[in-house]
N, C-alpha and C positions, 0 to 999 in steps of 0.2 A: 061753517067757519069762513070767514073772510080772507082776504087774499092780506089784507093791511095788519091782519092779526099773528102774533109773534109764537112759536112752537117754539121751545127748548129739546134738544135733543141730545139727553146725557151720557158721554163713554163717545169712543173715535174706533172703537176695533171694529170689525168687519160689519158686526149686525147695525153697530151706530150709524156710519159712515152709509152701508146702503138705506135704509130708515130713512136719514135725512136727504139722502138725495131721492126717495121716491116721494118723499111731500116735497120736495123743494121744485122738482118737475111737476108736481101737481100744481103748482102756485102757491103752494102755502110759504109764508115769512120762517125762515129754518135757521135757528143759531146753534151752533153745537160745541159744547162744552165739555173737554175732555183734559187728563192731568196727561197723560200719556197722547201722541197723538205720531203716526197713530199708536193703536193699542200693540203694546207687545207681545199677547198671545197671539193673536189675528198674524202678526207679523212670523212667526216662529210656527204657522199652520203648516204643512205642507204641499199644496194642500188639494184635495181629490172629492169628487161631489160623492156621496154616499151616506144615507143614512147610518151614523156610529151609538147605536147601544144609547137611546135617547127615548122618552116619550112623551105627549101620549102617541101612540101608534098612529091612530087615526088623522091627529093633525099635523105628525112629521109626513104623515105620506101626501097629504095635501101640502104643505108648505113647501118637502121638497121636491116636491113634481112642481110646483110653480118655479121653484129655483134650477130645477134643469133647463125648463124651456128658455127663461132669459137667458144662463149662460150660453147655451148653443144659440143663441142669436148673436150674443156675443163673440163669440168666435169666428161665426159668422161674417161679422162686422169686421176681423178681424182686431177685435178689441185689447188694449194691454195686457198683458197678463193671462191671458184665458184662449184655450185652444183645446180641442178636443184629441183624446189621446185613448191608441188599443194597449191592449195588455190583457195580463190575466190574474184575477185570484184564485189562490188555490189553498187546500187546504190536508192536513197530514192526516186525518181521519175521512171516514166516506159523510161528507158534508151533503145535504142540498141545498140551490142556490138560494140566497135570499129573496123573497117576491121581487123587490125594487131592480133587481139587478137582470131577471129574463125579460122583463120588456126594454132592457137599452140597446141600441143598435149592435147588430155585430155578435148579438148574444149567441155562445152555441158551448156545448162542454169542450173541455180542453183535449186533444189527444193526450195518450200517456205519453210520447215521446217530447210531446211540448212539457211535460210538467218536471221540474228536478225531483231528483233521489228524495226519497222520504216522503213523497206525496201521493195521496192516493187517487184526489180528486179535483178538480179546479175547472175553472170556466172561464172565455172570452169574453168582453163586450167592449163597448167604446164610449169614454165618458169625458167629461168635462176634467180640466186639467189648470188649477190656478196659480200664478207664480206670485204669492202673496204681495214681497214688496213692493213687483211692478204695478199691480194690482190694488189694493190701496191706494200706490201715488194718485192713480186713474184715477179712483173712486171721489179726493179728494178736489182733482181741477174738475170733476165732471160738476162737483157739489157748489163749486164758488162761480160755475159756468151759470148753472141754474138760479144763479142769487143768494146761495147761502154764505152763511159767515162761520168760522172758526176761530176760538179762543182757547186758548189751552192755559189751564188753572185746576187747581183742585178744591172742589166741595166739601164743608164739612156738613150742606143740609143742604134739599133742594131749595129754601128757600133765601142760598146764597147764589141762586142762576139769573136773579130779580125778577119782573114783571114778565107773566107770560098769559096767552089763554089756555095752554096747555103745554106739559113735560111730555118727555119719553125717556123713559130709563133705561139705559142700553150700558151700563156697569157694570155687566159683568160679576164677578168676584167682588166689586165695591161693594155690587147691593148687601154685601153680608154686614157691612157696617152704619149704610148709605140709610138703607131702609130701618130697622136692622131685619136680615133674613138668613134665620139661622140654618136655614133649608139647603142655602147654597157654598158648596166647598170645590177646592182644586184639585183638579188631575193633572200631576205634573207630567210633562210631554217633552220632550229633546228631540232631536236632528242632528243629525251631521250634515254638513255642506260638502260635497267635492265637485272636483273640475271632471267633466262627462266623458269618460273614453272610448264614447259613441254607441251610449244606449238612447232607444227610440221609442220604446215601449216600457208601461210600466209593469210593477209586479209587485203583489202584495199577499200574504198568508191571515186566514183568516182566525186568529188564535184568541176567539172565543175573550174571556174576561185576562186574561196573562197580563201581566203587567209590562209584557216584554213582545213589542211589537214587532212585525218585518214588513216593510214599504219601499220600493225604490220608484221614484220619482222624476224622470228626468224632464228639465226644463234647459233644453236649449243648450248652452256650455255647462251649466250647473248638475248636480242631481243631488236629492234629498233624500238623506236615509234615514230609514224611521224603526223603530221609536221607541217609547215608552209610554206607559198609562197609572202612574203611582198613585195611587187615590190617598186624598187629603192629603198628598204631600205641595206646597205650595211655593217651594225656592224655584231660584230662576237662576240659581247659578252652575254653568255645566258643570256634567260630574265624570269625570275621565274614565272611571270602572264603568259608568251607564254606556258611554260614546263607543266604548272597545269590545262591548258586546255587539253593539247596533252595529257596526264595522266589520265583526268577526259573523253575524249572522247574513248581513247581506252579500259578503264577499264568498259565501258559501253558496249564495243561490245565483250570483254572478260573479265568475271569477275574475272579469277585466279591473272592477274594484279594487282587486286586491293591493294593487298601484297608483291610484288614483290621490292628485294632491287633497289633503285636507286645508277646504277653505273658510271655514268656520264652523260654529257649532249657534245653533237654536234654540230657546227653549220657552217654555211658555206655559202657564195656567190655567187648565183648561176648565170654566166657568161651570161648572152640573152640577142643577138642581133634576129631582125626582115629584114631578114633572118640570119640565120648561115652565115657565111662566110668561104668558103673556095674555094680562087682565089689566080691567081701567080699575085705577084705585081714587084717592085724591090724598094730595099733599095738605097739611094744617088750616092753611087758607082756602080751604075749597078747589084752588085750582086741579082740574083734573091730570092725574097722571098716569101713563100708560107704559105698563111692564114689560121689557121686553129681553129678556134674558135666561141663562141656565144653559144654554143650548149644550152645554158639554164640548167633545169633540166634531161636534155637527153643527158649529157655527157658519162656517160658508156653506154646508151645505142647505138650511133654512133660511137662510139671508135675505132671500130677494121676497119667499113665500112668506113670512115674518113681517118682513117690512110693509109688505101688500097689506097684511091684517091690519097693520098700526094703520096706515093711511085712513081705512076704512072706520076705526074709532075715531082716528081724530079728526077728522072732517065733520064728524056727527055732531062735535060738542059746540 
């Protein structure tokens, strides 16, 4: 592929937005076309590097061992949005750690004194830590820095994005109409926003498939508390019974919470398909196009390793 030749790059949430900035630093022509911009899941993430209940196996631990190493450069870098943060998950049964989690920095099991009441087991490490909003903005000057362009409209077919040499479908939940693919449905996800009354470390419970999650999150004045995981449920409008659990359970594992202003509420779509999908197909007219969605709740965490793959296809055609 030529440098003068046009990619399309469809959806603005997290996996779109890194996508097209990783062609668009390669030299390729990168337009991206999205209704939502950015994407409102991506925005309502929390959002913590880890692979979440996503597969295939094998190519989540490739894609997100490629996305750790960019974020910690990032941080590095001292990049928007991204800083690496300790803490611990733990869990109310005798868990073992996940593979992904004993080779990260800092890894080692938790004392019991470090773990609250009701837990039996949990472990340190130190991980990548993303403040979605500030994060995205970055994602989108880094992309117009590199040449790309952003339009925001909604598709009722790829072949209303016009003349390209090749797509990237990065839609998310669209594709269930886009393509049509009936494979991919929501998991509705909420947050609560508060103002930080000087937490510095996070903390998260490993609770398995529950619909009902605990994550505390701090970013700086902010902290996000999490969450939920409603499968095929697909509203985005918060639900005050969901917020007053996620409030009444995190304010249980930290009691400075318990006072803390409430400064919004989050919520979000969380795209999963069984597996991810990310294959070249082709759109009516031959042109090629390249799947890039489902990630579930492991969207920023596959981002950067995802995006590398596409690069790799669409340079080939």
């Amino acid at each position: 592929m030529s440098g003068s030749e046009r990619v399309v790059v469809v959806g603005a949430g997290v996996s779109g937005l890194t996508t097209a900035v990783v062609l668009a630093e390669a030299g390729v022509r990168v337009h991206v076309i999205a209704d939502e911009l950015p994407g409102l899941t991506s925005l309502a993430a929390g959002a913590m590097w880890g692979p979440y209940l996503v597969e295939p196996k094998g190519k989540v631990d490739e894609w997100s061992q490629h996305s750790l190493e960019v974020f910690r450069g990032l941080a590095g870098e001292s990049a928007p949005g991204v800083r690496l943060i300790s803490g611990i998950e733990a869990s109310r049964t005798a868990e073992s750690p996940p593979d992904w989690a004993t080779t990260l920095p800092g890894f080692r099991p938790a004392e019991p004194a470090e773990l609250p009441a009701g837990f039996t087991s949990g472990y340190r490490f130190t991980v990548p830590l993303i403040d979605m909003p500030v994060y995205l903005d970055y994602l989108q000057r880094r992309l117009r820095e590199a040449g790309g362009t952003i339009e925001q409209r909604r598709l009722s077919s790829f072949a209303d994005a016009g003349s390209a040499s090749a797509m990237v479908n990065c839609t998310g939940l669209g594709a269930g109409d886009l393509i049509p693919d009936p494979d991919v449905r929501p998991i509705r996800g909420q947050h609560v926003i508060v103002a930080n009354p000087g937490l510095t470390e996070f903390f998260s419970e490993d609770t398995g498939l529950s619909p009902d999650l605990l994550c505390i999150y701090p970013h700086g004045d902010t902290v996000v508390l999490g969450g939920t995981a409603v499968d095929g449920d697909g509203r985005l409008e918060a639900d005050e019974k969901a917020a007053a659990g996620i409030l009444a359970r995190c304010t249980e594992i930290e009691p400075r919470l318990a006072n803390a202003e409430i400064l919004g509420h989050r919520v979000g779509a969380r795209p999963t398909r069984d597996p991810v999908r990310l294959e070249v197909d082709r759109v009516s007219d031959g042109t090629p196009l390249v799947h890039n969605y489902g990630h579930g709740g492991a969207g920023v965490t596959l981002s950067w390793g995802c995006a590398a793959e596409v690069k790799q296809l669409v340079v080939g055609f």
